[in-house]
C-alpha positions in Angstrom: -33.8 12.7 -3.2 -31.0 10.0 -2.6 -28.3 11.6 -5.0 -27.5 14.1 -7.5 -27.7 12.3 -10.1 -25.0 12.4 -12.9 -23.6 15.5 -11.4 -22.0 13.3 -8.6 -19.5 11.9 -11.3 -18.1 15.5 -11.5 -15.3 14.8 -8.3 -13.9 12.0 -9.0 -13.5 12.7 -12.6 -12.2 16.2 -12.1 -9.5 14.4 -9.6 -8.7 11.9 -12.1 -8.2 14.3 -15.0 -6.5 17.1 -12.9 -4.1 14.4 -11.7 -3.2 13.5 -15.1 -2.9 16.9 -15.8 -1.3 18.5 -12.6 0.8 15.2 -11.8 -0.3 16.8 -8.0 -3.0 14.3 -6.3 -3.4 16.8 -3.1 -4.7 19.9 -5.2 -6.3 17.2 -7.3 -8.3 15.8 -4.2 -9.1 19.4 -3.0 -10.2 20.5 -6.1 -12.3 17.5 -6.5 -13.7 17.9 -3.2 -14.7 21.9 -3.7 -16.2 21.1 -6.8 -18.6 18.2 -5.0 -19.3 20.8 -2.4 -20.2 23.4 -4.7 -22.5 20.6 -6.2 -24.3 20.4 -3.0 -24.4 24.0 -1.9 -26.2 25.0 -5.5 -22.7 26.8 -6.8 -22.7 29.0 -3.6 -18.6 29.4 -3.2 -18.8 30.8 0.2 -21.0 28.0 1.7 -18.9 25.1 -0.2 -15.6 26.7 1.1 -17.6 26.5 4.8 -18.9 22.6 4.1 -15.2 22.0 2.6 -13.6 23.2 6.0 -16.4 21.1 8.0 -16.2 18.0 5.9 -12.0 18.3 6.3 -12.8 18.2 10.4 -15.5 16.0 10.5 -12.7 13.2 8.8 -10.4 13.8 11.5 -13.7 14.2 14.2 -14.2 10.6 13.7 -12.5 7.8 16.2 -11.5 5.4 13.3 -9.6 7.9 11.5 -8.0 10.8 14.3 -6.2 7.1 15.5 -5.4 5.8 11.7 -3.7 9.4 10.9 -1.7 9.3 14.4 -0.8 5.9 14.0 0.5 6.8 10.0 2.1 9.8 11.8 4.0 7.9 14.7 5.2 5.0 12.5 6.9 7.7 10.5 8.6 8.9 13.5 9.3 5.6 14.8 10.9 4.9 11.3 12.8 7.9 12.4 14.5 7.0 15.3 14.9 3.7 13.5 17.3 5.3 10.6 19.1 7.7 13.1 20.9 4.8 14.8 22.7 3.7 11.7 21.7 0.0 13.1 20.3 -0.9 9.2 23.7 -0.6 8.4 24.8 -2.6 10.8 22.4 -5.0 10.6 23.4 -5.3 6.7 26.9 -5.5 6.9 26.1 -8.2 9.8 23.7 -10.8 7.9 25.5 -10.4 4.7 29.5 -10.9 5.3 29.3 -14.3 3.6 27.4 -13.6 0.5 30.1 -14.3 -2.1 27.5 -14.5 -5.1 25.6 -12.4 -7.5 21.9 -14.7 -6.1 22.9 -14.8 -2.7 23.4 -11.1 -2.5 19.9 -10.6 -4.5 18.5 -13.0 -2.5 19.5 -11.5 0.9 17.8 -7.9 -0.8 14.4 -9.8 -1.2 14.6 -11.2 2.4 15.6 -7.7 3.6 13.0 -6.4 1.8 10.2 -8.4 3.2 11.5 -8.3 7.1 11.5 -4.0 6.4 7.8 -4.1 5.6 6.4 -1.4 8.0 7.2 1.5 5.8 7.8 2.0 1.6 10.3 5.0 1.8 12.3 3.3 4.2 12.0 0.3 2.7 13.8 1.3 -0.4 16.7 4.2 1.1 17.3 1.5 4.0 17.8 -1.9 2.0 19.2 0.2 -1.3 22.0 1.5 1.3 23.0 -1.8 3.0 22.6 -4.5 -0.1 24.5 -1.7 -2.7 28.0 -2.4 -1.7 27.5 -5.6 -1.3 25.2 -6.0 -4.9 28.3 -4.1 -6.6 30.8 -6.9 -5.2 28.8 -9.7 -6.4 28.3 -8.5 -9.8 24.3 -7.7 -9.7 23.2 -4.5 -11.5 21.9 -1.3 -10.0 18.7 -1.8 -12.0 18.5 -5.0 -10.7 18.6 -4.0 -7.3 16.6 -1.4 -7.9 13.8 -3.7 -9.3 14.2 -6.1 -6.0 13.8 -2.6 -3.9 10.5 -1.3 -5.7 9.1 -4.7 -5.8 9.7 -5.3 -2.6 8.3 -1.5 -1.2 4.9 -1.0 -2.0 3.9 -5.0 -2.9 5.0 -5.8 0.4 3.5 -2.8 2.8 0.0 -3.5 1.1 0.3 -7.2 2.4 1.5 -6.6 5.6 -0.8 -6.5 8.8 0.8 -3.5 10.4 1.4 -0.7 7.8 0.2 2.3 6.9 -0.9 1.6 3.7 -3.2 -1.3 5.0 -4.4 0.7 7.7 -5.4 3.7 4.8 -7.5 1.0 3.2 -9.4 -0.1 6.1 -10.5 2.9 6.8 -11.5 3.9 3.3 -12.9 0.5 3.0 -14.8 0.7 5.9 -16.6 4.3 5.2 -17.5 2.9 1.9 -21.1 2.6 1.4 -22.4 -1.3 1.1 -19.7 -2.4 2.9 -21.9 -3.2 6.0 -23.7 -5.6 4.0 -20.4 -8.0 4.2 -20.7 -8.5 7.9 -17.2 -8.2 8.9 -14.8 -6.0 10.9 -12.2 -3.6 8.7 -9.5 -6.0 9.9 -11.1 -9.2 8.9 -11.9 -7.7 5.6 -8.2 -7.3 5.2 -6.6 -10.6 6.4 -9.6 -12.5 3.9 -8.6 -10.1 1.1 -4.8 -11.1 1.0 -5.1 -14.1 -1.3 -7.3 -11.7 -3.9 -4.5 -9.5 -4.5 -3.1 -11.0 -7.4 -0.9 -7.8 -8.4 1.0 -7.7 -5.9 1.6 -11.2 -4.1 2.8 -12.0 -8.3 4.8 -9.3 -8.4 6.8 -10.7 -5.7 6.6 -14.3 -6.2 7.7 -13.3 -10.2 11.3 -11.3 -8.3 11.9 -14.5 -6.6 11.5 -16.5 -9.8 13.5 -13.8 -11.2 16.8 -14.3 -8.4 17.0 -17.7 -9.1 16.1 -18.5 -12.4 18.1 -15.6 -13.7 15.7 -15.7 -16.5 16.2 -12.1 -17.2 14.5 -10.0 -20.2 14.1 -6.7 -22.0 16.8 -3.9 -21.0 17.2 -6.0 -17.6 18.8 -8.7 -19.6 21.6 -5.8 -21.2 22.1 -4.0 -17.4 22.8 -7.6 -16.4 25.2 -8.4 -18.8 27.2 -5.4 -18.4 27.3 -6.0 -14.6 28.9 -8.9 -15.4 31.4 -7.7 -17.4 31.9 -5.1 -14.5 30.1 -1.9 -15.8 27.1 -1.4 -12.6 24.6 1.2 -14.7 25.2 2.5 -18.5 25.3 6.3 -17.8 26.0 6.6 -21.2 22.2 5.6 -22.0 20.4 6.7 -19.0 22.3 9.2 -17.8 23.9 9.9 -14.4 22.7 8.8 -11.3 20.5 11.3 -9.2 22.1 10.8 -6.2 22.9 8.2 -3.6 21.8 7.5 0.0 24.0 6.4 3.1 22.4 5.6 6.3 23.8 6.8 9.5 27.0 5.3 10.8 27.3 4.6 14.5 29.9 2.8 16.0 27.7 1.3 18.9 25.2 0.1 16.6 24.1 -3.6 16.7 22.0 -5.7 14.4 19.9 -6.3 17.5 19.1 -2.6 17.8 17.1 -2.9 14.1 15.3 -5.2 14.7 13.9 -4.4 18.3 11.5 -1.7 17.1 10.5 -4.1 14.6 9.6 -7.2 17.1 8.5 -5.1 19.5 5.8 -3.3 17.2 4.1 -7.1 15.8 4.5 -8.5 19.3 2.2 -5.8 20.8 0.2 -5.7 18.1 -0.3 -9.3 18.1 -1.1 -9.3 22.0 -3.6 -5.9 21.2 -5.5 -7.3 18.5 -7.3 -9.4 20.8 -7.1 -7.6 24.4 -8.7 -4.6 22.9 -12.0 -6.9 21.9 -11.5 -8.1 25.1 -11.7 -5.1 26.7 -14.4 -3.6 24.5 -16.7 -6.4 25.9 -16.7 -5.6 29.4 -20.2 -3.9 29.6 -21.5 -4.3 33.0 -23.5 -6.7 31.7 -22.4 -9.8 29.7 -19.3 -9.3 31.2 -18.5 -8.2 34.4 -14.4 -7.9 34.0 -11.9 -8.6 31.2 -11.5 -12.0 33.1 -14.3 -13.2 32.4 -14.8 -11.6 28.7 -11.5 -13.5 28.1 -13.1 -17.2 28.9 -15.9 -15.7 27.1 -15.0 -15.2 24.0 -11.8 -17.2 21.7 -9.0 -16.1 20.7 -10.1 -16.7 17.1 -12.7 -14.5 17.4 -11.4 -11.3 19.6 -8.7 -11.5 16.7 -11.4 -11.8 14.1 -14.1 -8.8 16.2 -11.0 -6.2 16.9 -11.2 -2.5 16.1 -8.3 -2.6 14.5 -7.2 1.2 14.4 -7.4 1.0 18.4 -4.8 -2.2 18.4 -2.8 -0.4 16.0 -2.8 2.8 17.9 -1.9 0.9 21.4 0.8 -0.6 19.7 3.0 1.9 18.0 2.4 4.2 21.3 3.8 1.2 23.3 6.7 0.6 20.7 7.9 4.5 20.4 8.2 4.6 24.2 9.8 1.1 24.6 12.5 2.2 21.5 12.7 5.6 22.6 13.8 4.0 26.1 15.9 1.4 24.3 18.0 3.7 22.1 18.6 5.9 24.9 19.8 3.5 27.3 22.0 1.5 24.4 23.4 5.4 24.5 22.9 5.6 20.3 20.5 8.7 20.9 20.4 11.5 23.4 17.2 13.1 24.9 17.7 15.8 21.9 18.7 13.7 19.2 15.6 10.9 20.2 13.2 13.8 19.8 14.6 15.2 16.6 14.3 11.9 15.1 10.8 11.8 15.9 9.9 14.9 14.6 11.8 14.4 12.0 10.3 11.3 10.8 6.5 12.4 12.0 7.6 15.5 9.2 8.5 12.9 6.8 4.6 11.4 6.4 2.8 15.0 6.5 2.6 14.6 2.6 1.0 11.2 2.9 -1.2 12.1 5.8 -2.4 15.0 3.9 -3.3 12.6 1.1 -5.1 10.3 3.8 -7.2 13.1 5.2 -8.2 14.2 1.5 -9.2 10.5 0.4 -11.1 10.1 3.5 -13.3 13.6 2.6 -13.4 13.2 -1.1 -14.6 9.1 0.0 -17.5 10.7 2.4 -19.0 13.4 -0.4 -18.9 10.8 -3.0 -21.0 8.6 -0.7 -23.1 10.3 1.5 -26.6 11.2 0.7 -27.7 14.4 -0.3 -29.2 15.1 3.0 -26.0 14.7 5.0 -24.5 17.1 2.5 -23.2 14.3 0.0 -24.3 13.8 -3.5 -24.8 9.7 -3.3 -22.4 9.2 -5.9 -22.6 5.3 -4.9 -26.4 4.6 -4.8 -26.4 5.9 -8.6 -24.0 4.2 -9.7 -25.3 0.9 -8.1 -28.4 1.4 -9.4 -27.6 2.4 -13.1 -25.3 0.0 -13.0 -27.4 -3.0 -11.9 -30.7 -1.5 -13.8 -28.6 -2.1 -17.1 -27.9 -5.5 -16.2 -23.9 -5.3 -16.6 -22.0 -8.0 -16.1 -20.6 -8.6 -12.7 -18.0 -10.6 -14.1 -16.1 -7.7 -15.6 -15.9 -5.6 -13.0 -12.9 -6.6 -11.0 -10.6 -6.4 -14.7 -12.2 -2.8 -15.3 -11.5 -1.2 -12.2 -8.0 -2.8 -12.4 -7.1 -1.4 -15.4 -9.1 2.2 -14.6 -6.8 2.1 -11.4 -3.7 1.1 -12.3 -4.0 4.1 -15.0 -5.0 6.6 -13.2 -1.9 5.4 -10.3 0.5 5.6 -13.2 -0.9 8.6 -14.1 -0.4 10.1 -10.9 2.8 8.0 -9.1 0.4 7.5 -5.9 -1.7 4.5 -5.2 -3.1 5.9 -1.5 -5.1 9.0 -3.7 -6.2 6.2 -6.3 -7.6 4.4 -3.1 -9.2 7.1 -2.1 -11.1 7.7 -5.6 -11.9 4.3 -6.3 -12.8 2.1 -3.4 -15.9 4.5 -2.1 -17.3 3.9 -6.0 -16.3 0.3 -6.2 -17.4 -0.8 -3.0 -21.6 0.1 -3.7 -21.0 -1.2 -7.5 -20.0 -4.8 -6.5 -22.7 -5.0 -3.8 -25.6 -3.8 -5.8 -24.6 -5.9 -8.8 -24.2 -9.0 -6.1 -27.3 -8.6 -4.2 -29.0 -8.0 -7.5 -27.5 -11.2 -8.9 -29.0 -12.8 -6.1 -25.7 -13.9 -5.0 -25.4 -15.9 -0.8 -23.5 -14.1 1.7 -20.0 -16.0 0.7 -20.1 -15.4 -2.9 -20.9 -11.3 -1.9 -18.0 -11.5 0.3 -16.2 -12.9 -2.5 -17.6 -10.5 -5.3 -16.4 -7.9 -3.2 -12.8 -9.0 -2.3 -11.8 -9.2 -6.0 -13.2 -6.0 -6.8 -11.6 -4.5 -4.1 -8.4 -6.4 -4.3 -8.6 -5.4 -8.0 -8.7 -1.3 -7.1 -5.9 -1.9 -4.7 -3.5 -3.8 -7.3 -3.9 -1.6 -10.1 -3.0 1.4 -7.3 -0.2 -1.1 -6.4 0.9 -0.9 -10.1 0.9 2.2 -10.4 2.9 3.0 -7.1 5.3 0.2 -8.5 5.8 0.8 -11.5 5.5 4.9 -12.5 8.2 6.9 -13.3 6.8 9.8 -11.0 6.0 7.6 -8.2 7.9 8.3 -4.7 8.5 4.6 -4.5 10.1 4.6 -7.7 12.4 7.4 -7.3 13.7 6.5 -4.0 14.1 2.8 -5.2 16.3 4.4 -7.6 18.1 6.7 -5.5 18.5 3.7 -2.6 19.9 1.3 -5.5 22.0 4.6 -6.9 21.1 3.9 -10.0 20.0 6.1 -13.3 16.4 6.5 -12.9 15.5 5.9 -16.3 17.6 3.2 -16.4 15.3 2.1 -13.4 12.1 2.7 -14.9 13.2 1.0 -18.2 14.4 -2.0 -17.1 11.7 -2.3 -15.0 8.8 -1.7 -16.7 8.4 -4.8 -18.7 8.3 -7.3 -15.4 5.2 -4.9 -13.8 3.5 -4.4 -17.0 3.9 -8.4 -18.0 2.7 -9.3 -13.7 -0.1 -6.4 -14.5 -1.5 -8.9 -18.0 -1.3 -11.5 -15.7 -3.4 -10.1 -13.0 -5.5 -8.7 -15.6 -6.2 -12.2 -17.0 -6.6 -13.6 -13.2 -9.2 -10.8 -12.6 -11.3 -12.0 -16.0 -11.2 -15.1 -14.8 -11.9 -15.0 -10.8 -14.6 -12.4 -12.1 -16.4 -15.0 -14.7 -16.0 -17.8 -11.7 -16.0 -15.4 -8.6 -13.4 -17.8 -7.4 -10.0 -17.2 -6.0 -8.7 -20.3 -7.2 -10.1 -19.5 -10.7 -8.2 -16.4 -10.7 -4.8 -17.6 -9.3 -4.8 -20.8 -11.7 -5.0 -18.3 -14.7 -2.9 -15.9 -13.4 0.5 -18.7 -12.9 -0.7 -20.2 -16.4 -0.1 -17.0 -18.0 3.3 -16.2 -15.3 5.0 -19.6 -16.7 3.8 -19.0 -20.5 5.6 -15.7 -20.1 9.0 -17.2 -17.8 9.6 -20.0 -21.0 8.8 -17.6 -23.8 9.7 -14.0 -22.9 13.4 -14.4 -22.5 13.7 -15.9 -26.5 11.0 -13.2 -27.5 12.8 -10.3 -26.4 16.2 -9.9 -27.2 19.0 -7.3 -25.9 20.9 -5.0 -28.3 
């Protein structure tokens, strides 16, 4: 027997629907996974509970994802140590003393945003605290700046090489069944996938058309107009704002001291990305010593061969001990204070972690086979699905929309990774290999599907009124959070279309190019009409 047949769909959809339901992903994803144990235990509660407990270890058993979790752990507490120095504030008040107008100042936000990428929480409390003073002077609305903050949070993280979000979809990536047959490392998956993900590489390219076009629409349009007229957030609308967020303030702070954890953590991972290839090749046999597994083998290729959850690891180890060094001897932490930041920060990601370790079990029931105690959700699928001949074209726009639903739904994009990429991942292989599609266009097939789960996740992360990101945008920006969520919803849903239509597209040509020429045709069709089409009251 290679799967359960139609009783495998019972997880995922029982996650999906009790996260609509619940609005809670983590009893969603436990639920979801007793229920595909009990599947495979023939409804024997005591021996699911028992494969439920061993199926929770045997995630955290393997080398991949025990360094993944401590890596998503120690950022957190790195992050930390960061915000316990008060050096954002610092760093803030530093880079923008000469921003005199209302585009400089939402400028400067954007670039913030993109230098803070390591982390979405911080990325939105940090940047809302240092650009808010400065936003109110220049005129720009909270909702504005709370838009630049979202946009720049989770868009941003799931771009960047060294986050936890990208690391979370390696790994799910990489235990998802066919994805062997694309011949690549979890890391080289990533850095190929960038240009595919169309949600949200738009979503910030449409903020900085946005800044300086000031081509505003919708209940943006009215916030910005009242700005201007000196009145930051309508309270009389939306209501009051939830509350506001200041960062540490410490006198001995320097903008250096921000962004030395920062360099520190891409310089070593830059330098581990390759060593640890290096070092992986001395054998004994091909190669005798890292010397010689250096003049061996390229740059180019150790970078493109690297396990990247042992750089990664390597790296933020080296970084918390170089920063926990630093900050002592610049005197802005103690000995106690540096260890309560950690913890304190390491406390701050157990929610996420717990999702992490949830999507990574739910992700190995759904695809193992029934006799290593999985139901083979994914060979069924790929073999309905290719044995009634649908169209590979239409996939990536499906599972786009399916995912950026069930994200909204929810407010998380790392559970919506977790339910979607392990049955994504088999579906665009089968339907590729049964297309008789070469090597490159599988790679590509894939890509765009996969790029397609993790923009609609990206969506809903962006853009949902429940969503952390979306709250704390709101909060950073101290702003009304429906005001937030109203004037923002138009720009993600009108970037969504366009990804939607750059998905049909790219899925028809199985083209990148294909995708991103439809995707900026419908982007400027929407920048010249939508500001005449939608008028403020």
């Amino acid at each position: 027997m290679t799967s359960f047949g139609m009783w495998g769909i019972i997880p995922p959809l029982l996650t999906i629907v009790l996260a609509f339901v619940t609005k809670d992903v983590i009893v969603s994803l436990f639920l979801g996974i007793l229920s595909g144990t009990l599947i495979v235990a023939d409804g024997n509660p005591l021996l699911a509970l028992i494969n439920l407990t061993d199926a929770l270890a045997a995630s955290l058993a393997d080398e991949w994802n025990i360094r993944i979790f401590l890596f998503c752990a120690l950022l957190g507490g790195l992050v930390g140590m960061l915000s316990k120095t008060g050096a954002a504030g610092v760093f803030g008040r530093w880079a923008s003393a000469k921003l005199k107008t209302c585009k400089g100042s939402s400028l400067m936000t954007f670039i913030f945003g993109l230098i803070i990428f390591i982390d979405d929480y911080f990325n939105s409390l940090t940047v809302g605290t240092i650009m808010r003073p400065i936003s109110d002077k220049t005129k720009v609305s909270r909702a504005k700046l709370s838009y630049i903050l979202d946009s720049t949070a989770a868009p941003v993280c799931i771009i960047a090489p060294i986050s936890s979000w990208v690391v979370t979809v390696m790994s799910i990536v990489k235990g998802s069944e066919g994805f062997d047959a694309l011949r690549m490392t979890p890391f080289e998956f990533f850095i190929r996938s960038i240009p595919y993900n169309l949600y949200a590489l738009g979503a910030l390219a449409f903020v900085l058309i946005i800044i300086l076009t000031k081509r505003d629409f919708g209940p943006m349009k009215e916030s910005e107009a009242l700005a201007a007229s000196g009145k930051l957030f309508n309270e009389e609308k939306y209501g009051a704002v939830a509350g506001e967020v200041d960062n540490a303030i410490n006198d001995k702070s320097k903008p250096v001291d921000m962004l030395f954890p920062i360099i520190v953590l891409i310089v070593t991972a830059l330098v581990f990305f390759p060593v640890t290839t290096w070092m992986s090749a001395v054998d004994g046999e091909a190669y005798m010593s890292f010397k010689q597994a250096v003049m061996g083998i390229s740059v180019s290729d150790a970078f493109k061969d690297t396990d990247a959850s042992v750089a990664l690891f390597y790296s933020i180890i080296f970084t918390i001990f170089a920063t926990y060094i630093y900050y002592i001897a610049r005197k802005l932490l103690n000995l106690s204070g540096a260890g309560e930041a950690l913890r304190d920060g390491v406390k701050s990601m157990i929610p996420a972690l717990i999702i992490l370790v949830m999507a990574w079990t739910i992700g190995t029931i759904i695809k193992s086979s029934p006799e290593d105690g999985g139901l083979g959700l994914g060979t069924y699928l790929s073999e309905l699905v290719v044995k009634g001949n649908f169209p590979l074209a239409l996939i990536p726009m499906i599972v786009f929309a399916l995912s950026a639903l069930i994200s909204f739904a929810t407010g998380t994009s790392w559970g919506t990774f977790g339910i979607m990429i392990p049955l994504v991942m088999p579906i665009a292989t089968g339907l590729a290999q049964a297309n008789g599609l070469d090597q490159r266009a599988l790679v590509n097939a894939c890509m765009i599907c996969i790029a397609a789960v993790v923009g609609g996740a990206v969506f809903g992360d962006h853009a949902s009124p429940i969503s952390d990101t979306t709250i704390l945008s709101s909060t950073g920006a101290g702003c009304p959070h429906l005001e937030h969520v109203a004037t923002q919803m138009p720009y993600a849903i009108f970037i969504a279309l366009c990804s939607a239509v750059g998905f049909i597209a790219g899925g028809f040509a199985m083209n990148i190019l294909v995708a991103w020429i439809a995707f900026a045709s419908v982007l400027m069709a929407g920048i010249v009409f939508l500001p005449k089409a939608f008028k403020s009251k």
